[in-house]
TIRO-2110 file (N, C-alpha, C; in Angstrom, 1 decimal):
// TIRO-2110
41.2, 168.4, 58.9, N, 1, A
41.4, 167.4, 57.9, CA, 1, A
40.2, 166.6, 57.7, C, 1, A
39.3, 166.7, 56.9, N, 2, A
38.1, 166.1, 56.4, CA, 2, A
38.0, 165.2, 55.3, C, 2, A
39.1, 165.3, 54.9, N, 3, A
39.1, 164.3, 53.7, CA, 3, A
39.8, 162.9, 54.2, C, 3, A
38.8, 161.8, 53.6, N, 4, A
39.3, 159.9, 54.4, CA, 4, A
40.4, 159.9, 53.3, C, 4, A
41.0, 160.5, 52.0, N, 5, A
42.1, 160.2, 51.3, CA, 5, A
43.2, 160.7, 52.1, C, 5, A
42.7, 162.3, 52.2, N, 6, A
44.0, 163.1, 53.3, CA, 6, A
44.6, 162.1, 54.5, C, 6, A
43.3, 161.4, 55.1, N, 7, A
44.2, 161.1, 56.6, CA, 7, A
44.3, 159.9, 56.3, C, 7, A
43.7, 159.0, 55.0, N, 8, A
44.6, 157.3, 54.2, CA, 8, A
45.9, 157.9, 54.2, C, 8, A
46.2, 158.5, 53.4, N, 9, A
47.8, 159.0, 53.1, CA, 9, A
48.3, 159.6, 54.4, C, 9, A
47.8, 160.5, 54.9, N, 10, A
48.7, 160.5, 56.1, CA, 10, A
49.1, 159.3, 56.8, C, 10, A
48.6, 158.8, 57.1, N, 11, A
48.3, 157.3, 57.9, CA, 11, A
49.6, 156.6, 57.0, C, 11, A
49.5, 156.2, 56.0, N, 12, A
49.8, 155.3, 55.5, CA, 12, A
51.9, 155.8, 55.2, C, 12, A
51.2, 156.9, 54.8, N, 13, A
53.0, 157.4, 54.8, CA, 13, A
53.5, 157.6, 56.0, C, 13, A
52.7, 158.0, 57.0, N, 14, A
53.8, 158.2, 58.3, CA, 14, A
54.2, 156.9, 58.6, C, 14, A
53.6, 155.7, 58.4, N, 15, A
53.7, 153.9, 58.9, CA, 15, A
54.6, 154.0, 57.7, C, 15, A
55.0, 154.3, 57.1, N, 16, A
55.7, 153.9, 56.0, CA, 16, A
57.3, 154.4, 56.0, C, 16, A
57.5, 155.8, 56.7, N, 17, A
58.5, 156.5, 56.9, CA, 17, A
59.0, 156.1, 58.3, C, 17, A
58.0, 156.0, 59.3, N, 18, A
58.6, 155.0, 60.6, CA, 18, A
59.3, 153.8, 60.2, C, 18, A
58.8, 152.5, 59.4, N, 19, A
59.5, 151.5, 59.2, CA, 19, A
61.1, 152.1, 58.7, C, 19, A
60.7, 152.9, 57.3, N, 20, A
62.3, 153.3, 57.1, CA, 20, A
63.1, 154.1, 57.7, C, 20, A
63.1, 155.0, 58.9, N, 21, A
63.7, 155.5, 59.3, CA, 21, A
64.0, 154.2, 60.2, C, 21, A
63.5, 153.7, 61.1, N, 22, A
63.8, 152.1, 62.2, CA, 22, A
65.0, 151.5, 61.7, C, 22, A
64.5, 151.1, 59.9, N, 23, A
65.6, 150.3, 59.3, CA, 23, A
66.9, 151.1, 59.0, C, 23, A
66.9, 152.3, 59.4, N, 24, A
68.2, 152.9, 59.3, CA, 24, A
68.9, 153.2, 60.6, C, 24, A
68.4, 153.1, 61.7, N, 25, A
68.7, 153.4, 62.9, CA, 25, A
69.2, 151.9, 63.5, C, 25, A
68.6, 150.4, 63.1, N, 26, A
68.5, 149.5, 63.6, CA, 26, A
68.3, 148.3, 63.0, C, 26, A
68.8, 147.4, 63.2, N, 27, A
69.0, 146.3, 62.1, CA, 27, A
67.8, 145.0, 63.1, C, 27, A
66.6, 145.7, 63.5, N, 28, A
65.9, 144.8, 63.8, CA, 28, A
64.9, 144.2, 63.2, C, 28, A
64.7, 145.2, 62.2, N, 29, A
63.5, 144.4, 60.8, CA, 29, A
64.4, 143.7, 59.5, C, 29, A
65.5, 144.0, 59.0, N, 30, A
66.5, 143.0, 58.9, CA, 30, A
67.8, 143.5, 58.8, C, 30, A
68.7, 142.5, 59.5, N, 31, A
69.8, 142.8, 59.1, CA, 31, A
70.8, 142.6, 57.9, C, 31, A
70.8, 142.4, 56.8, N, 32, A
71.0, 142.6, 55.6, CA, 32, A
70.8, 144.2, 55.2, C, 32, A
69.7, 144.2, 55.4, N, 33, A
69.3, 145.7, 54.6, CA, 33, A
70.0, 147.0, 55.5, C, 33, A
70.0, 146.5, 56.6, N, 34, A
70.9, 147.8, 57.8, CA, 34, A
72.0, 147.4, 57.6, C, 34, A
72.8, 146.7, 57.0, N, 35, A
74.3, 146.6, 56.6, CA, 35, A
74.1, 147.2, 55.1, C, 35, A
73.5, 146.7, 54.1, N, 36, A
73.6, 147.8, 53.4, CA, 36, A
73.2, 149.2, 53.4, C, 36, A
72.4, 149.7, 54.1, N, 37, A
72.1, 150.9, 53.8, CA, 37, A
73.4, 151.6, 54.3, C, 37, A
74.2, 150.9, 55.5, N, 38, A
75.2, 151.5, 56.1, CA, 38, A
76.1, 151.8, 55.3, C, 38, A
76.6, 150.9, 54.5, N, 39, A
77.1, 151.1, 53.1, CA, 39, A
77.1, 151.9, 51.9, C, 39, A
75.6, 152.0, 52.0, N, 40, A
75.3, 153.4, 51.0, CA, 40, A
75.5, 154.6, 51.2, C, 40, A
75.3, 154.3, 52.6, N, 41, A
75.3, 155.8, 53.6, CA, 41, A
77.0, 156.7, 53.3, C, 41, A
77.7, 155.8, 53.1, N, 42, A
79.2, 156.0, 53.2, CA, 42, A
79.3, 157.1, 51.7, C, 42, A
78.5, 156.2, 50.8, N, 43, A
78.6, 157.2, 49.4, CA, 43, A
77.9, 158.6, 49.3, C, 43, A
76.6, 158.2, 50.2, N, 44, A
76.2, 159.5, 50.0, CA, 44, A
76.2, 160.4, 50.9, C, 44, A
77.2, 160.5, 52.3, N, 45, A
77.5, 161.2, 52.7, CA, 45, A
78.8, 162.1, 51.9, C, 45, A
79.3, 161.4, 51.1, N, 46, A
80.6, 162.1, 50.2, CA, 46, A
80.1, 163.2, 48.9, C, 46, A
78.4, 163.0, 48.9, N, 47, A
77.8, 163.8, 47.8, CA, 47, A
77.3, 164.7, 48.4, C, 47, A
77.0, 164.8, 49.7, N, 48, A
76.1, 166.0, 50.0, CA, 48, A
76.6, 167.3, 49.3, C, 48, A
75.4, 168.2, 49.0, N, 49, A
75.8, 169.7, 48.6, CA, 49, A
76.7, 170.8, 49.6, C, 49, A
76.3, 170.4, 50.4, N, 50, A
77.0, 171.3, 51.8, CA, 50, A
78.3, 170.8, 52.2, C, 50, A
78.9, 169.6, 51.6, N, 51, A
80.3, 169.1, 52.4, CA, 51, A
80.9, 169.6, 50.3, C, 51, A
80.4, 169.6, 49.6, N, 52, A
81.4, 170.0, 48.6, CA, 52, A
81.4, 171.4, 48.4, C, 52, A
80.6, 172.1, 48.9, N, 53, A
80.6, 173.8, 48.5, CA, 53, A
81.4, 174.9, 50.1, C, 53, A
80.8, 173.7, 51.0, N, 54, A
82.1, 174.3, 52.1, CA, 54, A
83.0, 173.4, 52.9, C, 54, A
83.3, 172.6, 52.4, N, 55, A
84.1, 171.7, 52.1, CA, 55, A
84.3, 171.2, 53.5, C, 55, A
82.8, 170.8, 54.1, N, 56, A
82.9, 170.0, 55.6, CA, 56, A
82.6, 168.6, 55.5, C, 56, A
83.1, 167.6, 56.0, N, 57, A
83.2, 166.1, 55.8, CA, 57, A
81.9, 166.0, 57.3, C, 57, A
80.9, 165.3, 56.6, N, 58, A
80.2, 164.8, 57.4, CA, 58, A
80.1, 163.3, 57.3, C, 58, A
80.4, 162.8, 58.9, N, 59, A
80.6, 161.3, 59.1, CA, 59, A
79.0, 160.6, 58.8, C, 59, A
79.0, 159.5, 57.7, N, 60, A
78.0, 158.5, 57.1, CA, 60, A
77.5, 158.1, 58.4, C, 60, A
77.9, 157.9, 59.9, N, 61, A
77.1, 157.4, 60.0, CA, 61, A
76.2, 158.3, 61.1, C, 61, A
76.5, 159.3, 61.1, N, 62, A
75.6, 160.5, 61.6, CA, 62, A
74.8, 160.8, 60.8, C, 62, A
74.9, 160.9, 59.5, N, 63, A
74.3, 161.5, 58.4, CA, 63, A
72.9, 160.5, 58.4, C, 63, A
73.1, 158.8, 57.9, N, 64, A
72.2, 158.3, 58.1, CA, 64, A
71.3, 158.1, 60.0, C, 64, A
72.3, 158.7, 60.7, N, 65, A
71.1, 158.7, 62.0, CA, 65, A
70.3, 159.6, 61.7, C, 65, A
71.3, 160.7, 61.8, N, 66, A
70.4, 161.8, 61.3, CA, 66, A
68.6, 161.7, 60.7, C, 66, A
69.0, 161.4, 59.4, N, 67, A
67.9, 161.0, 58.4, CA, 67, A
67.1, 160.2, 59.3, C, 67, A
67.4, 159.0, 59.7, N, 68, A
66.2, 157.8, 60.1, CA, 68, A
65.4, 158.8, 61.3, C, 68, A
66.2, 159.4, 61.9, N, 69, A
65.6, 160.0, 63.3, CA, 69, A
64.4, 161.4, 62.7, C, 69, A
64.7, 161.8, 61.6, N, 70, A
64.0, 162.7, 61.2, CA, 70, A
62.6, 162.0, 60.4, C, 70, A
63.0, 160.9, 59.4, N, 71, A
61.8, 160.0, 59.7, CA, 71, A
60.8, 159.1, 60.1, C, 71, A
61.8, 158.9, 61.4, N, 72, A
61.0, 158.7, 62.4, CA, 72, A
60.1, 159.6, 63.2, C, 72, A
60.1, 160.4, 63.4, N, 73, A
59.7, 161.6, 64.1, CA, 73, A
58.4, 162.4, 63.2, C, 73, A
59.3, 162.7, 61.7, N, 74, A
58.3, 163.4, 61.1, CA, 74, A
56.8, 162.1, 60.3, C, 74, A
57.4, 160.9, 60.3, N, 75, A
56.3, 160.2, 60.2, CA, 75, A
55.3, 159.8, 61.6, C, 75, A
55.8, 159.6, 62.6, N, 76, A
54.9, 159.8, 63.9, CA, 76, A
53.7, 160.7, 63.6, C, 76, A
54.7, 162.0, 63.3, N, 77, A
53.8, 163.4, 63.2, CA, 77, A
52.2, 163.2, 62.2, C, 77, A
53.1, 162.7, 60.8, N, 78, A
52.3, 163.1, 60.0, CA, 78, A
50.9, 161.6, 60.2, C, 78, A
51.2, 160.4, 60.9, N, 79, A
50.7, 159.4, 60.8, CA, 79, A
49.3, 159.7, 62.3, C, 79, A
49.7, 160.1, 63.0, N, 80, A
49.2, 160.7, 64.7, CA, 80, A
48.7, 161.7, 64.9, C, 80, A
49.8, 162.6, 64.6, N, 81, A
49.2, 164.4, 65.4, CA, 81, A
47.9, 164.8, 64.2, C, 81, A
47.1, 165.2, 64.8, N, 82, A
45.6, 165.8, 64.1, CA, 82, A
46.1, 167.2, 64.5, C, 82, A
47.1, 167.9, 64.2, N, 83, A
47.2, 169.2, 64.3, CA, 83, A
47.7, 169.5, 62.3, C, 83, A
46.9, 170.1, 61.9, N, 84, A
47.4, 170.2, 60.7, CA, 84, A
48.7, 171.0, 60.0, C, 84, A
49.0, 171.7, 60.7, N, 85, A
50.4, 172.7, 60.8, CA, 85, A
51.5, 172.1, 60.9, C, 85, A
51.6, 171.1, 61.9, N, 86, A
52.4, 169.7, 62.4, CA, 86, A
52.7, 168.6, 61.3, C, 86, A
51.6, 168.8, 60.8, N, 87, A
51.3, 167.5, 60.0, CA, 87, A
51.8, 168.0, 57.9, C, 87, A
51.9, 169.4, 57.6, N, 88, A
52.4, 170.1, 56.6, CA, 88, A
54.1, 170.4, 57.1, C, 88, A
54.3, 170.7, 57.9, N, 89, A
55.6, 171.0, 58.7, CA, 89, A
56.5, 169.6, 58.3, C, 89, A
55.9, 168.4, 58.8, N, 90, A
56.4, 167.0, 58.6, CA, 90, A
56.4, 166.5, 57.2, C, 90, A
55.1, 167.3, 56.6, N, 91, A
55.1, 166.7, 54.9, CA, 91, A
56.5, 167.5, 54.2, C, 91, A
56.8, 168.5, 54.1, N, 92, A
57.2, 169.9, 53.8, CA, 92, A
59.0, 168.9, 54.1, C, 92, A
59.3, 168.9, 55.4, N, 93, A
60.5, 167.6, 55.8, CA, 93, A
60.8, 166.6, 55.1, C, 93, A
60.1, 166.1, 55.0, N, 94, A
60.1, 164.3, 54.1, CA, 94, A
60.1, 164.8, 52.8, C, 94, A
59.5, 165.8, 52.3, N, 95, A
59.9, 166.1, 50.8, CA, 95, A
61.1, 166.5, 50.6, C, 95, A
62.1, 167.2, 51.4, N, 96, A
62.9, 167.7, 51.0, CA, 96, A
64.2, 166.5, 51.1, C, 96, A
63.3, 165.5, 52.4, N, 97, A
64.6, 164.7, 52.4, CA, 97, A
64.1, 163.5, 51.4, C, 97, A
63.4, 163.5, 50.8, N, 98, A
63.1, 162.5, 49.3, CA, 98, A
64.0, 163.4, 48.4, C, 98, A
64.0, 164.5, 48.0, N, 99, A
64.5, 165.3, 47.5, CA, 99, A
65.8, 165.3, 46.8, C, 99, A
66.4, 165.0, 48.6, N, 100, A
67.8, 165.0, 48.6, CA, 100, A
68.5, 163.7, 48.6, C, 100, A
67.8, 162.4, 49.0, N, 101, A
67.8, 161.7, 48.6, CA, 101, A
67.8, 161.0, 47.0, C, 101, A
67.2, 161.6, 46.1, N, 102, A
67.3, 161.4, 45.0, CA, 102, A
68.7, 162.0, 43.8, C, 102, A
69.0, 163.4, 44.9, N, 103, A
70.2, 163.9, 44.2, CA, 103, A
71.1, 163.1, 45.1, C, 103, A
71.0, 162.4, 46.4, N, 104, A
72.9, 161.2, 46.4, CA, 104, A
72.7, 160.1, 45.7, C, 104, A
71.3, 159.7, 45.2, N, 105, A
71.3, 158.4, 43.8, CA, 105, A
71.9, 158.5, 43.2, C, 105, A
71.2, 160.1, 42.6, N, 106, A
71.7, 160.4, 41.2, CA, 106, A
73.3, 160.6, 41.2, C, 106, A
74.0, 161.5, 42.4, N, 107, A
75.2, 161.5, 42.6, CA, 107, A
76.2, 160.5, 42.3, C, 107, A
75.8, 159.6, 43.0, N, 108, A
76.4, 158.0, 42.9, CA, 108, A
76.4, 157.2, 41.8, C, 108, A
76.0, 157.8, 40.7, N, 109, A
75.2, 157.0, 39.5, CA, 109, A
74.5, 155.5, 40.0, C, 109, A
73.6, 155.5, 40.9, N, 110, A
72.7, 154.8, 41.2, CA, 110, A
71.9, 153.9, 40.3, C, 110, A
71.6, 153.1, 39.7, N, 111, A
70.5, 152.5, 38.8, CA, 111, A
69.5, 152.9, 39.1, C, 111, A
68.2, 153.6, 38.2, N, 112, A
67.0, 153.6, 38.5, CA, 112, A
66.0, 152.8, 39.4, C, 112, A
66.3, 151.4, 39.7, N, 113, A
65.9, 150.9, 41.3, CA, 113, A
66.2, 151.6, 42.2, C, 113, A
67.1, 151.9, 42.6, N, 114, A
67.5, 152.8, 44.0, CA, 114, A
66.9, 153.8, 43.8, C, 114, A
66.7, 154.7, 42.6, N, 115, A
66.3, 156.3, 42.6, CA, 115, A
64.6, 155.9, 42.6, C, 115, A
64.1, 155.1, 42.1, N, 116, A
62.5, 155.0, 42.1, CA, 116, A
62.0, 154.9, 43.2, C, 116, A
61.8, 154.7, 44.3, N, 117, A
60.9, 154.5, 45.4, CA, 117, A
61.3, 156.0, 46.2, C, 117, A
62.5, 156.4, 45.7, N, 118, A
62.3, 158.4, 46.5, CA, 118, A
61.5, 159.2, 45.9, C, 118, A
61.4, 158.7, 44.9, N, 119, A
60.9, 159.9, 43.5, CA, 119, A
59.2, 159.2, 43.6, C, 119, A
59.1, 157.9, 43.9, N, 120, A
57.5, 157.9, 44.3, CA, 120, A
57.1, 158.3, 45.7, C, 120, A
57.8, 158.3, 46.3, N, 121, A
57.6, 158.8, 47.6, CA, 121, A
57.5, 160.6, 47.6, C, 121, A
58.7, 161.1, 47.4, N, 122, A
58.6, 162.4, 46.9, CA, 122, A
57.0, 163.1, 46.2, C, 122, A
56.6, 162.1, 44.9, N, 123, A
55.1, 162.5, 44.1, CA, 123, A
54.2, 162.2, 45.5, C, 123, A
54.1, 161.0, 46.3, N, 124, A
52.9, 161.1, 46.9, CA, 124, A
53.1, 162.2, 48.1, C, 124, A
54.3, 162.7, 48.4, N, 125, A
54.1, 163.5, 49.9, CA, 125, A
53.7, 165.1, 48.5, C, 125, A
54.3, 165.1, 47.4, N, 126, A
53.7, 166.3, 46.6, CA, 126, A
52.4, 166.4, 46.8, C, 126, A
51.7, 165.0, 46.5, N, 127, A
50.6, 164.7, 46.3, CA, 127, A
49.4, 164.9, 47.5, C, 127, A
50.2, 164.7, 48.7, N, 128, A
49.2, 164.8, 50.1, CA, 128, A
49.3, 166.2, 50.1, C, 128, A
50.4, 167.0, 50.0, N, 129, A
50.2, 168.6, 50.1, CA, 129, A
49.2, 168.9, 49.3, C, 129, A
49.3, 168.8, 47.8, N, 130, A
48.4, 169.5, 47.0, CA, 130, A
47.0, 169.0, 47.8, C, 130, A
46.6, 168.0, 47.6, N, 131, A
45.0, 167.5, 48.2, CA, 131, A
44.6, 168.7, 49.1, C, 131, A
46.3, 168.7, 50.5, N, 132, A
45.4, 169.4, 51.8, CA, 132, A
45.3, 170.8, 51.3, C, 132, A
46.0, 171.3, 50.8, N, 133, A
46.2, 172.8, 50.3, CA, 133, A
44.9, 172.9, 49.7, C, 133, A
44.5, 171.9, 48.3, N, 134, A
43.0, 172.1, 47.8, CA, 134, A
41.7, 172.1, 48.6, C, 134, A
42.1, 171.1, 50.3, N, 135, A
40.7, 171.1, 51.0, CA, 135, A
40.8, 172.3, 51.9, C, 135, A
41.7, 173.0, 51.8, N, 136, A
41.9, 173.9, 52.7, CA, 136, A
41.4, 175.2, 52.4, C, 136, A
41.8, 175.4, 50.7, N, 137, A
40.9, 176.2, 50.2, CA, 137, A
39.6, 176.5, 49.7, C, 137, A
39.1, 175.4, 50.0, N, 138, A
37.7, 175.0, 49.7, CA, 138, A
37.4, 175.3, 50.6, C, 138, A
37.4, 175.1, 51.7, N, 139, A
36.6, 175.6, 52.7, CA, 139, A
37.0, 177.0, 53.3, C, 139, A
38.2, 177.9, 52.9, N, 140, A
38.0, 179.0, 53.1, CA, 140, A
36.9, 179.9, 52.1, C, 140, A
36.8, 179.2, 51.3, N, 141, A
35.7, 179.5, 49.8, CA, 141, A
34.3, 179.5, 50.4, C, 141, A
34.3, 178.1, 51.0, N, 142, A
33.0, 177.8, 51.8, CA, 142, A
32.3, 178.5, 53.1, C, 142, A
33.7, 179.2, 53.6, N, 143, A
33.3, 180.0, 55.0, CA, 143, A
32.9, 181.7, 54.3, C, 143, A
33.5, 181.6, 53.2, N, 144, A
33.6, 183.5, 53.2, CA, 144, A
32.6, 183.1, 52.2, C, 144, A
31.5, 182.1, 51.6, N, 145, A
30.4, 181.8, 51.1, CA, 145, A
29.4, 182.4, 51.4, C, 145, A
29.3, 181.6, 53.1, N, 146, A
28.7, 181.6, 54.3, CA, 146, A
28.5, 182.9, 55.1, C, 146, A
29.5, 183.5, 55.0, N, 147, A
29.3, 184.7, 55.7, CA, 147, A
28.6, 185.7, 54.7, C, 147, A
29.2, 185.6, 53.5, N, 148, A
28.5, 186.7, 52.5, CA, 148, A
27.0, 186.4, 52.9, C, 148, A
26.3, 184.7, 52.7, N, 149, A
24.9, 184.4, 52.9, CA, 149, A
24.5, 185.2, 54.0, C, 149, A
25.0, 185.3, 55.4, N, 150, A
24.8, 186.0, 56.3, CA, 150, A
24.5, 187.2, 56.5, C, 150, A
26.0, 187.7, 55.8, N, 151, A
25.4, 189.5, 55.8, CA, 151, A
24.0, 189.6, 55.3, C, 151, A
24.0, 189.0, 53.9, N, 152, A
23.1, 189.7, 53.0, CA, 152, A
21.5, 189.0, 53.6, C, 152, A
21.5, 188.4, 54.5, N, 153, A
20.0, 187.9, 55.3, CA, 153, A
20.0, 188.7, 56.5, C, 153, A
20.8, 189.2, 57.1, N, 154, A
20.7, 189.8, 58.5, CA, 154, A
20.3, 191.4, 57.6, C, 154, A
20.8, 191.8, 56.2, N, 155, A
20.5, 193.0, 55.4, CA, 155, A
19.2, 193.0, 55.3, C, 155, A
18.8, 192.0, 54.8, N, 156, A
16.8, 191.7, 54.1, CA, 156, A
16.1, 192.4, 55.3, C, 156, A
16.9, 191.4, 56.6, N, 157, A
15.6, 191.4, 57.8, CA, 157, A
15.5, 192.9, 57.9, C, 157, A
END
């Protein structure tokens, strides 16, 4: 990872997805907001795609541990581990649960306040993939550059 935007945004989203997963697990950054989310949780555990198509009731408040524990963990990853496979594995995660978080807004008929900060969240982890995918291909461009330069000088000599 060579790019200071790649590891701003890592950085910045993993500290960002730690805070919210905390506030879902724990009512120590405020308690207002962990009583509501607790609350939300109750609705959007009744939308999930998998409890209406095989008709299993998953308890709200597993569902929201669930979630906080996953980003907690996958922002650790993406904010810390300099393993880059680790660090797409965790982006790849958090997209899918912005994702799915946008379809229990939309489920719930949510107001556009609640659906907006998943759907920007969602564009910027879009956003950190595309960058690393772009720097990643750039330098495979750069390496099989390099070696062509090689052959064709070790050819001359």
């Amino acid at each position: 990872m060579g790019s200071v935007v790649l590891k701003s945004l890592s950085i910045l989203l993993g500290i960002f997805f730690v805070f919210v997963g905390t506030m879902k697990l724990t009512s120590l950054i405020s308690k207002d907001l962990h009583k509501d989310l607790r609350k939300e949780y109750v609705k959007y555990a009744k939308v999930l795609p998998l409890t209406e198509m095989l008709d299993i009731k998953i308890p709200a408040k597993w569902y929201r541990r669930v979630i906080g524990c996953l980003e907690i963990i996958c922002g650790l990853a993406m904010a810390f581990i300099p393993i880059n496979i680790v660090k797409q594995g965790a982006n790849i995660i958090l997209l899918l649960l912005m994702l799915m978080a946008v379809y229990c807004h939309y489920m719930v008929n949510d107001k556009f306040e609640r659906i907006a900060p998943a759907l920007v969240f969602f564009f910027m982890l879009t956003g950190r993939m595309v960058i690393d995918w772009q720097l990643r291909r750039k330098l495979e461009v750069d390496n099989a550059a390099a070696s062509n330069g090689e052959i064709k000088t070790k050819k001359q000599d």
